[in-house]
Short mmCIF file of the C-alpha atoms (twelve columns), coordinates in Angstrom:
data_MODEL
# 
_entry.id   MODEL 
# 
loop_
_atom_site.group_PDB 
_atom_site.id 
_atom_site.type_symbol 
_atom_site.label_atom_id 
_atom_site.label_alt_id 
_atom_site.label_comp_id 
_atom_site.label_asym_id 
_atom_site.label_seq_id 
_atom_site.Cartn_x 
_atom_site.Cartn_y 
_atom_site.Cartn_z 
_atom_site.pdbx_PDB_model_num 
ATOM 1  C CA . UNK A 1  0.000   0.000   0.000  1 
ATOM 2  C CA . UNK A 2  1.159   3.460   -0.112 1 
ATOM 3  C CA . UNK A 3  2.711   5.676   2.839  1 
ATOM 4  C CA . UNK A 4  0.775   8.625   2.871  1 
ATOM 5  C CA . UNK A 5  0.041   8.360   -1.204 1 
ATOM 6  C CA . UNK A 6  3.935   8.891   -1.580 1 
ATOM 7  C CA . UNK A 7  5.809   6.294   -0.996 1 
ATOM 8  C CA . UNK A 8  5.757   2.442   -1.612 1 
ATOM 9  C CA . UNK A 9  5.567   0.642   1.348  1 
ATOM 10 C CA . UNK A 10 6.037   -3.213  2.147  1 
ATOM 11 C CA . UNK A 11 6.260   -5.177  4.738  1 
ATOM 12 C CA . UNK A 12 7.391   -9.157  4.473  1 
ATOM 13 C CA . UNK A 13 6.617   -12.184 6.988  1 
ATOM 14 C CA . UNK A 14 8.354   -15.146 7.817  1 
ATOM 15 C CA . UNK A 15 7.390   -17.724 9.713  1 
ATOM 16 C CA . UNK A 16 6.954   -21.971 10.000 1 
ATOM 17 C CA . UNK A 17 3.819   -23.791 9.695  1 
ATOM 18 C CA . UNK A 18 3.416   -26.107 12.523 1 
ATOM 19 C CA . UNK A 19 0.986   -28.874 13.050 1 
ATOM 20 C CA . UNK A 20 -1.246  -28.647 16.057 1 
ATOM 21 C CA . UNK A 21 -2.996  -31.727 17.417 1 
ATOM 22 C CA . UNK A 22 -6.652  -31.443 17.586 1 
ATOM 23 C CA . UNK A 23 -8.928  -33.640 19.824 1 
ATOM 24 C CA . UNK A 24 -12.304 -33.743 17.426 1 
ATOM 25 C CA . UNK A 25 -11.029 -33.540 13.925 1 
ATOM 26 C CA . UNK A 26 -7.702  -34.119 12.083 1 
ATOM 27 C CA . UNK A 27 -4.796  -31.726 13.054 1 
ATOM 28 C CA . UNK A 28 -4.522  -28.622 12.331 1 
ATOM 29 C CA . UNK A 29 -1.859  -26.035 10.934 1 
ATOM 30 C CA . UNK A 30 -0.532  -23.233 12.369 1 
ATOM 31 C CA . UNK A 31 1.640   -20.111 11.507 1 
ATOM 32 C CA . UNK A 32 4.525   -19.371 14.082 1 
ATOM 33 C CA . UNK A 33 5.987   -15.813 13.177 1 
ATOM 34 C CA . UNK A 34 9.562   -15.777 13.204 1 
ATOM 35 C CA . UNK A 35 11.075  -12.041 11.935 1 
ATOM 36 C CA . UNK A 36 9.474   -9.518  9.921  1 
ATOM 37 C CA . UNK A 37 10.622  -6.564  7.698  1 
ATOM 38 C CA . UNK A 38 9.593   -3.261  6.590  1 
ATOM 39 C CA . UNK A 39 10.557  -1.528  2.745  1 
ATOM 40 C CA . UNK A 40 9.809   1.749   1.812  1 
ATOM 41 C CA . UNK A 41 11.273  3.383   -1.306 1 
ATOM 42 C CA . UNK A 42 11.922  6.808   -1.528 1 
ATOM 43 C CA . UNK A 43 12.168  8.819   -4.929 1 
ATOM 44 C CA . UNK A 44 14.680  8.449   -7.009 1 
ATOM 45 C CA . UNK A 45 14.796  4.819   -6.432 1 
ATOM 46 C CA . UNK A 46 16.470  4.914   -2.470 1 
ATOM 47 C CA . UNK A 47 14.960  1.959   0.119  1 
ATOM 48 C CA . UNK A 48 14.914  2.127   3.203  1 
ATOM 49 C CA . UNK A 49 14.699  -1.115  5.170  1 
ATOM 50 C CA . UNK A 50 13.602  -1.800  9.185  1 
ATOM 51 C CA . UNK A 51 13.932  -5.331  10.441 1 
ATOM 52 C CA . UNK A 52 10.792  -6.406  12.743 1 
ATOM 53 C CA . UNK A 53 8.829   -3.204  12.852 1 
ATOM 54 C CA . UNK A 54 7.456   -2.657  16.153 1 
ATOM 55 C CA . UNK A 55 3.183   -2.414  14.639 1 
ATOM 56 C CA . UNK A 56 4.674   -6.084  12.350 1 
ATOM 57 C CA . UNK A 57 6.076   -7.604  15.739 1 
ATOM 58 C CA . UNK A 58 2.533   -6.825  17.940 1 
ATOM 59 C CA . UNK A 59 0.726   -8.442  14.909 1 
ATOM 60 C CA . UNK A 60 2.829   -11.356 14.459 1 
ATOM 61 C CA . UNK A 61 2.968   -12.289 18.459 1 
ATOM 62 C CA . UNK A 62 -0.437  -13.967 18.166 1 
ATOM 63 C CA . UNK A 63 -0.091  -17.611 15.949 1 
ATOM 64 C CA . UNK A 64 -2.084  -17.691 12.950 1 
ATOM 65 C CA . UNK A 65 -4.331  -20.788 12.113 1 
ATOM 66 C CA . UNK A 66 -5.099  -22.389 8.750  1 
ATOM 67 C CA . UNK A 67 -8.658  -22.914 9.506  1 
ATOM 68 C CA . UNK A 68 -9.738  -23.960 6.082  1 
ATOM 69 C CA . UNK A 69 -8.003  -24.661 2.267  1 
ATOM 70 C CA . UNK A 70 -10.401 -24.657 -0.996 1 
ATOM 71 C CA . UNK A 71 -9.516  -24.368 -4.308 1 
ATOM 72 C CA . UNK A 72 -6.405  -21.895 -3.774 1 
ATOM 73 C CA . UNK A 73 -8.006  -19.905 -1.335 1 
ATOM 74 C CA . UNK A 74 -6.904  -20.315 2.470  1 
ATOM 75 C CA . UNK A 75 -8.393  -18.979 5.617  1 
ATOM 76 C CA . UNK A 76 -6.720  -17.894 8.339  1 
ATOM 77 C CA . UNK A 77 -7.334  -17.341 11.872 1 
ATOM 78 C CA . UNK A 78 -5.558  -14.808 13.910 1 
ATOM 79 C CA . UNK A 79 -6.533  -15.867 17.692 1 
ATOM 80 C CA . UNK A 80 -9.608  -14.770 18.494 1 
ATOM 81 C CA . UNK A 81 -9.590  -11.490 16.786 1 
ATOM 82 C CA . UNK A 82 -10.569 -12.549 13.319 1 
ATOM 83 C CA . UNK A 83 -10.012 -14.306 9.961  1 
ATOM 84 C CA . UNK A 84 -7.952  -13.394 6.951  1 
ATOM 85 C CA . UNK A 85 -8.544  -15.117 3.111  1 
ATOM 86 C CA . UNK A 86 -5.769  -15.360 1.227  1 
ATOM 87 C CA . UNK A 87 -6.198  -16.226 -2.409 1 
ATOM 88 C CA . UNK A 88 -2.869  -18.048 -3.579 1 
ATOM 89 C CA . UNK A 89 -3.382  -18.478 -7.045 1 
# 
């Protein structure tokens, strides 16, 4: 998205997908967050990069589960604060 409408801004996860035992249905998949980082670029083609942004590092504390895959898209759940679809295709 854009900073203010001037400059590029993007902001890159990583993080391992773990499986999580369930006790009703088959086990699940989660999201562990391991580092995250932060590009903007300026004009004239200068970046400027932060390592694990302190707003990235609050969102990636909670785990993220795969609740559901179909057809490409994936749904993810982020605690108990909400869900996030992803369409990988």
């Amino acid at each position: 998205f854009l900073l203010g409408i001037l400059f590029p801004l993007t902001i890159q996860w990583w993080g391992e997908v773990q499986v999580v035992p369930r006790k009703k249905q088959e086990d699940g998949f989660r999201i562990e967050w391991t580092r995250t980082e932060m590009e903007i670029t300026l004009p004239f083609g200068k970046k400027i990069v932060k390592e694990n942004p302190e707003m990235s590092t609050k969102l990636s504390s909670t785990p993220w589960d795969i609740e559901k895959l179909d057809e490409g898209m994936i749904c993810f759940r982020r605690g108990d604060i909400g869900h996030l679809v992803y369409d990988s295709k």
